[in-house]
C-alpha positions as CSV (number, residue, x, y, z in Angstrom):
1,X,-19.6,-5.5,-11.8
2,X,-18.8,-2.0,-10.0
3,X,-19.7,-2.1,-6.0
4,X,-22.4,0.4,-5.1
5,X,-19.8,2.9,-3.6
6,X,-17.9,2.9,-6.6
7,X,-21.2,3.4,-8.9
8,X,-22.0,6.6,-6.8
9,X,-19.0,8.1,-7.6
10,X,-18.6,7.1,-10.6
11,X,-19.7,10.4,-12.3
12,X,-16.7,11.7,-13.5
13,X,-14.9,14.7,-14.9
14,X,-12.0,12.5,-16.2
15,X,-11.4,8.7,-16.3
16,X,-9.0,6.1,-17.5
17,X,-7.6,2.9,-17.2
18,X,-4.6,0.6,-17.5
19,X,-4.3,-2.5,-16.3
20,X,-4.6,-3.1,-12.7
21,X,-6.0,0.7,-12.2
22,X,-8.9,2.9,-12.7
23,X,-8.6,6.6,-11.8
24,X,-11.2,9.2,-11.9
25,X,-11.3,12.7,-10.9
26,X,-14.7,14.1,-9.4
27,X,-15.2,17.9,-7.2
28,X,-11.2,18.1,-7.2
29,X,-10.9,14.5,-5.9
30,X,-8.7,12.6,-7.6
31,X,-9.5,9.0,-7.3
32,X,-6.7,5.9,-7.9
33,X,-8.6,2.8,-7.4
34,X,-7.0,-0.7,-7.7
35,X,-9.0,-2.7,-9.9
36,X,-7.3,-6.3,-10.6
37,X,-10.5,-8.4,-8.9
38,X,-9.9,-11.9,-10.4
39,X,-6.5,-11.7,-8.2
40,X,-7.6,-9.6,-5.3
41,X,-5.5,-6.6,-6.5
42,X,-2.6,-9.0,-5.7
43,X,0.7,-6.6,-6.5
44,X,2.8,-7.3,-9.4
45,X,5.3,-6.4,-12.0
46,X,2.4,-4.2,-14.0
47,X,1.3,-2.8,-10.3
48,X,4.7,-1.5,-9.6
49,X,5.5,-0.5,-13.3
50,X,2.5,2.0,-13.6
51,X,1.8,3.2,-9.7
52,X,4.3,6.3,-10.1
53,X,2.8,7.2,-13.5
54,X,-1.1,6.9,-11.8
55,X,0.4,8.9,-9.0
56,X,1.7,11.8,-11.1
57,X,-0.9,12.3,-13.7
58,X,-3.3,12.9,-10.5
59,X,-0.8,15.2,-8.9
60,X,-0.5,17.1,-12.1
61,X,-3.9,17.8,-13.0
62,X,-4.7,21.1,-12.1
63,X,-8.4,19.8,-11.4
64,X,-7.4,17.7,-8.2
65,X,-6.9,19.1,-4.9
66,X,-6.8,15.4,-2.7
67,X,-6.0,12.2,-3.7
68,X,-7.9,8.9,-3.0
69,X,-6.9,5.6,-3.5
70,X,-9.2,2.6,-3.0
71,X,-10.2,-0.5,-4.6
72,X,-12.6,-1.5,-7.0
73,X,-13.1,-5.3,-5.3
74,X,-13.8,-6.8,-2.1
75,X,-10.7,-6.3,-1.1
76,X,-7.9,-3.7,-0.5
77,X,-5.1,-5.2,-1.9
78,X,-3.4,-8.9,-0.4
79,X,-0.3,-7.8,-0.9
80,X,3.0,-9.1,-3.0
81,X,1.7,-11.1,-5.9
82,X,3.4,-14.4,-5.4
83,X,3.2,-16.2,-8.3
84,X,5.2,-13.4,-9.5
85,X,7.8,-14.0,-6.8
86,X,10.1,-16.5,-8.7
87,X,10.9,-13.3,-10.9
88,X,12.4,-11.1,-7.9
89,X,13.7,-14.0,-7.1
90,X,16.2,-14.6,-10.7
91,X,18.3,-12.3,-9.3
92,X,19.4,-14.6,-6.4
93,X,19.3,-17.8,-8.7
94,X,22.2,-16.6,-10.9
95,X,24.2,-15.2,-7.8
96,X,23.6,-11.6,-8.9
97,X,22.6,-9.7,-6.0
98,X,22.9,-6.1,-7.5
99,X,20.2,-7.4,-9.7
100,X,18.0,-7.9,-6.9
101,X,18.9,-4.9,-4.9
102,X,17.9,-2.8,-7.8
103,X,14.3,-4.8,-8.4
104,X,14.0,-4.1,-4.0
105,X,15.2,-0.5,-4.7
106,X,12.4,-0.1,-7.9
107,X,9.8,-1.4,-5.4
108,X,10.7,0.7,-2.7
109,X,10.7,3.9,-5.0
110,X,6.9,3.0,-7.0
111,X,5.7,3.2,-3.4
112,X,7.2,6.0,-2.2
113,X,5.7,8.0,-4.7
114,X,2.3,8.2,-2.2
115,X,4.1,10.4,-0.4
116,X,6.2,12.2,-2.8
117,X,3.2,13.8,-4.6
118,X,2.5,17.1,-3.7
119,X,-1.3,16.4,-2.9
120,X,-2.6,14.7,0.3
121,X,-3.2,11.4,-0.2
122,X,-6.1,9.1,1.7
123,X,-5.8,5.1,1.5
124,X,-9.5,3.9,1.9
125,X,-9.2,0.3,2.7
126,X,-11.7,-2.5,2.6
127,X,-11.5,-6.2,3.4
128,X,-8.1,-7.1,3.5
129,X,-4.9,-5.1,3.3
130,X,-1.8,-7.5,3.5
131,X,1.8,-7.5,3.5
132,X,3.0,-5.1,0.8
133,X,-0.5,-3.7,0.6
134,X,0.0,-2.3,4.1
135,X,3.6,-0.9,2.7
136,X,1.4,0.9,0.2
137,X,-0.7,2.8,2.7
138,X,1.5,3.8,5.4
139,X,2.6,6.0,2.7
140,X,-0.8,7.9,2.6
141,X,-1.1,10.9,4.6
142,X,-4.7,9.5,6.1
143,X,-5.5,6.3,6.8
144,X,-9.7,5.2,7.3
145,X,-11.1,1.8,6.5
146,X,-14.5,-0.1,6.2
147,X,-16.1,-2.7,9.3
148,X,-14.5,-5.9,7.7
149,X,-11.0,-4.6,6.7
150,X,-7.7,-6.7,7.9
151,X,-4.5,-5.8,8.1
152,X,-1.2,-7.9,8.4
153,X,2.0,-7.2,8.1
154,X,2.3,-10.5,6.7
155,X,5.6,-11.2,5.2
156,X,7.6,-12.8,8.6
157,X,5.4,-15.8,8.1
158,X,6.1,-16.1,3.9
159,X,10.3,-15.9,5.8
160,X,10.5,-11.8,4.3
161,X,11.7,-8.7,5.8
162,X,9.2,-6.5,5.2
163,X,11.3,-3.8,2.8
164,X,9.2,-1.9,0.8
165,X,8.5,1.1,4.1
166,X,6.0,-0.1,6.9
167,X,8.9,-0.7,9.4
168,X,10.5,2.8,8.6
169,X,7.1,4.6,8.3
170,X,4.6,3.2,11.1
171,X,7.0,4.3,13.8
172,X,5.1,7.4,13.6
173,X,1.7,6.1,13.0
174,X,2.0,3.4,16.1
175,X,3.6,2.8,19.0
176,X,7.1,1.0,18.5
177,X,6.1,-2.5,20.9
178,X,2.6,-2.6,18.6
179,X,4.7,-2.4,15.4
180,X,7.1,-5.0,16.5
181,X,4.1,-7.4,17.9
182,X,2.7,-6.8,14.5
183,X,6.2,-7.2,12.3
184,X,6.9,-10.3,14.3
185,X,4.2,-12.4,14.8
186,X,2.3,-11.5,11.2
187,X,-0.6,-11.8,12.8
188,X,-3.9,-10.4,11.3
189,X,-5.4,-7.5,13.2
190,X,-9.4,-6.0,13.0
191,X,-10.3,-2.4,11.6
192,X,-11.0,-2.0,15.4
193,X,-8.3,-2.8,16.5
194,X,-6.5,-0.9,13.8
195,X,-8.5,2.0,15.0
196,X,-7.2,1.5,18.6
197,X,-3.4,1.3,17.6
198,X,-4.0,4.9,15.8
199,X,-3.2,2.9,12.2
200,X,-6.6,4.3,11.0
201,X,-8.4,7.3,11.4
202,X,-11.9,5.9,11.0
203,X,-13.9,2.9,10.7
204,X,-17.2,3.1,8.5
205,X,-19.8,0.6,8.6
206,X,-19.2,-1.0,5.1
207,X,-17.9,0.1,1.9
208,X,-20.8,2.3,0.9
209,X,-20.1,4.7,4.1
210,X,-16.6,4.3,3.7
211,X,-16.1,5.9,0.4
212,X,-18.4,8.2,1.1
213,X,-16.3,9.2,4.2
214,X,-13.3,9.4,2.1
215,X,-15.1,11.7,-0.1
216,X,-16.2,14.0,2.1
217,X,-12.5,14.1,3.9
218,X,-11.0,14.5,1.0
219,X,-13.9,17.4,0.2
220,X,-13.3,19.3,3.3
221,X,-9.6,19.2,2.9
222,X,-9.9,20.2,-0.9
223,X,-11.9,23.6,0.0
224,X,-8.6,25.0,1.8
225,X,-6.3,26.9,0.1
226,X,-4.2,24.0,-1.9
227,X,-0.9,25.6,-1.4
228,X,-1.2,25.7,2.3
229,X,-2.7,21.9,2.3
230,X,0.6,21.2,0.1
231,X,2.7,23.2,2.2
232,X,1.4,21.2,5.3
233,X,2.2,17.7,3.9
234,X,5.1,19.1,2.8
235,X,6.1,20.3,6.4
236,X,4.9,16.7,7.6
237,X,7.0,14.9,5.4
238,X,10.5,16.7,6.4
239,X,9.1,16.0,10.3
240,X,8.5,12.4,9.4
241,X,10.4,10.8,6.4
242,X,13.8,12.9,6.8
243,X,15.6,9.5,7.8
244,X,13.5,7.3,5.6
245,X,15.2,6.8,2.4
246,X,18.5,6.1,4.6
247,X,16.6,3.1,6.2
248,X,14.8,1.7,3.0
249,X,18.5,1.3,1.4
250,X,19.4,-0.5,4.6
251,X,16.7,-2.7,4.4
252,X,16.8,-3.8,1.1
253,X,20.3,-4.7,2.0
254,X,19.1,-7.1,4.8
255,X,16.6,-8.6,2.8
256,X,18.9,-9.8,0.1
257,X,19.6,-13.1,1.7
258,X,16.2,-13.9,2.5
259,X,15.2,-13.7,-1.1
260,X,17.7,-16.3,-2.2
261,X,16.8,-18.3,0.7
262,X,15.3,-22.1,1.6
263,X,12.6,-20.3,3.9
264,X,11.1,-18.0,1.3
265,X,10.8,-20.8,-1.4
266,X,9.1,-23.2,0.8
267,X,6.7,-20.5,2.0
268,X,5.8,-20.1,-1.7
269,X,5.3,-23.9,-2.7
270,X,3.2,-24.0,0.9
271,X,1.4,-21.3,-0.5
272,X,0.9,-22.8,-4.1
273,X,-0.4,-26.1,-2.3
274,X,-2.5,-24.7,0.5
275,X,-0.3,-25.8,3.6
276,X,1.5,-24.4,5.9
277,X,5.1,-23.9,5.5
278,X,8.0,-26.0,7.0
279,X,10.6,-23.2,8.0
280,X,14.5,-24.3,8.7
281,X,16.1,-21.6,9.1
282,X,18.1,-21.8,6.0
């Protein structure tokens, strides 16, 4: 059953789903909401397959101005699907690391294609936003959330690097001793205190005022002229991301061994069981 926010916008020019999406397109807002509920929009194979192709049949219809992505559940997204995890994985099992560079490398590129669009993008988060899920919005060009959203960047305590472009692209969001408490420790953090480390624009009372927030954000900036808006994020992204494809290659390359690893296997089984994981080192 639809949320309230998402029945009130609901009335669409276009709409159409597959699989773990739903996009519509109303008053030149293009809408890309995640919509796998039974597994929290939990980030898999499918996810990464069809985020690119979501991404550029908004940015090519003529009737968008401003993209919006959201989700369709109680929460945002947490993160990296795990049981799906053994997959990336098979690369390491056989000894073939190319084979797992290249999955990292697929990843890193169904991602970046938030901010490769030519339209701005706004990440509208509610409840929480984990791991790979905060990857996926620090490619958005705004960031606003709802009163009960949390945000982790989770993947130090499942023994991950995070690779997929929080540690290259929140340098210029937050500070660098904020990101590195954050990257470290894996802590969760509060919308409010999201709002205070400048990850978020806004925080909206619940998820009726939230997507209506995004709405009207993305209204205001869709009444400009859409070249200029284009040529602005455009201008941003040569200020900000110059250096950023450099740094994703050299992180996939650093987390190579710590797919293959002990640490990363036991944080899955922990996971699987419900306990906390016994880390070695190895």
């Amino acid at each position: 059953m639809k949320s309230r926010a998402i029945t009130r916008y609901s009335q669409t020019v276009e709409s159409s789903s597959v699989h773990v999406f739903k996009t519509e397109v109303k008053d030149q807002v293009g809408y890309l909401f995640l919509d796998r509920p039974e597994k929290s929009n939990a980030m898999g194979s499918v996810f990464f397959g069809n985020l690119p192709l979501r991404i550029a049949e908004l940015d090519g219809n003529p009737h968008v101005r401003v993209i919006v992505i959201a989700s369709t559940s109680k929460h945002f997204s947490t993160g990296l699907d795990l049981m799906e995890l053994e997959d990336i994985l098979s690369g390491g099992d056989t000894g073939d690391s190319g084979k797992t560079l290249n999955t990292i490398e697929e990843l890193q590129r169904s991602v970046s294609s938030l901010a490769n669009c030519k339209k701005p993008v706004i990440a509208a988060v509610n409840g929480h936003c984990i791991g790979a899920a905060l990857d996926l919005i620090s490619y958005a060009d705004i960031r606003i959330c709802s009163a009960d959203a949390i945000f982790s960047i989770r993947e130090t305590k499942l023994a991950m690097i995070p690779d997929l472009g929080s540690l290259q692209r929140l340098p210029s969001i937050i500070s660098r001793g904020h990101l590195a408490e954050l990257a470290l420790t894996g802590r969760d953090i509060s919308a409010i205190a999201a709002l205070e480390l400048g990850l978020v624009n806004y925080v909206c009372r619940d998820k009726v005022e939230l997507m209506s927030k995004a709405f009207a954000l993305a209204t205001e900036i869709a009444e400009n002229s859409p070249t200029a808006t284009q040529g602005v994020k455009e201008v941003l992204r040569v200020v900000y991301d110059e250096q950023i494809e450099r740094q994703l290659e050299l992180v996939a390359q650093l987390s190579l061994p710590q797919l293959g690893s002990h640490d990363l296997r036991e944080a899955v089984t922990a996971f699987v069981e419900k306990r906390p994981p016994r880390f070695t080192g190895n």
